[in-house]
N, C-alpha and C positions, 0 to 999 in steps of 0.2 A: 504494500500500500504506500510505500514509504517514495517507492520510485514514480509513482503516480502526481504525488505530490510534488515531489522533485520536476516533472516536467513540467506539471500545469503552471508550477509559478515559475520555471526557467519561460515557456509561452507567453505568458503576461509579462513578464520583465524583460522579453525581448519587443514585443508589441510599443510597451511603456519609453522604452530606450528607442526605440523608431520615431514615435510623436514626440520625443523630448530633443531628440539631436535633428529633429527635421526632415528625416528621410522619409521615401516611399515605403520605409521597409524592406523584406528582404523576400516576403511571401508568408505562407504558415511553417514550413519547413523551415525555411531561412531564419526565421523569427524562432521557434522553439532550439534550432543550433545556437544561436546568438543568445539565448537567453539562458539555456543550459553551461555553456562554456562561459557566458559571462556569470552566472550564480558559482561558478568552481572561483572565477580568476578575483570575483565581490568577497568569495569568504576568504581566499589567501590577501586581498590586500587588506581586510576589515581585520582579521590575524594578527598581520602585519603592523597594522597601527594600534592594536591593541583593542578593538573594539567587539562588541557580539551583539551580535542580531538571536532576539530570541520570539517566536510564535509566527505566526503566518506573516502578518506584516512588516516584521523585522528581515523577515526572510527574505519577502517580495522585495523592499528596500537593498538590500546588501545588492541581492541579483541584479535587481537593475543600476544597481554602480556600476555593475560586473561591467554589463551588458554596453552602457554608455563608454566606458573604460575602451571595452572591444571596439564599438563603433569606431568611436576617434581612434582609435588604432588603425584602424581599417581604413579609414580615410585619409589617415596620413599617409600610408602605404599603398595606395593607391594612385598618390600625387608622385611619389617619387619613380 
């Protein structure tokens, strides 16, 4: 159940990370990648800084740091 979870809000926090950085998005696929790999890269930088996201909302939060994090990433990398 655990991984259910895990995608539905890596899905929303890819979604979220789409209208917040302005893009079209990536699609539904594109957006559940983006928000899965961004909810990994939100808990190792929220680790990092010392912080913790704790219950659904916390978690949605982290992930779409993740998720914005990625974007810009992607869009840097994309120019060069």
């Amino acid at each position: 159940m655990h991984i259910f979870w895990f995608l539905l809000i890596g899905l929303a926090a890819g979604w979220l990370a789409g209208q917040i950085m302005k893009g079209g998005g990536f699609g539904l696929i594109g957006d559940l990648v983006v928000g899965v790999i961004g909810a990994l890269l939100g808990g190792f930088l929220f680790d990092l800084f010392g912080l913790h996201a704790t219950g659904l909302l916390g978690n949605l939060v982290m992930a779409t740091v993740g998720a914005i994090v990625l974007i810009a990433l992607l869009r840097v990398g994309k120019r060069a």
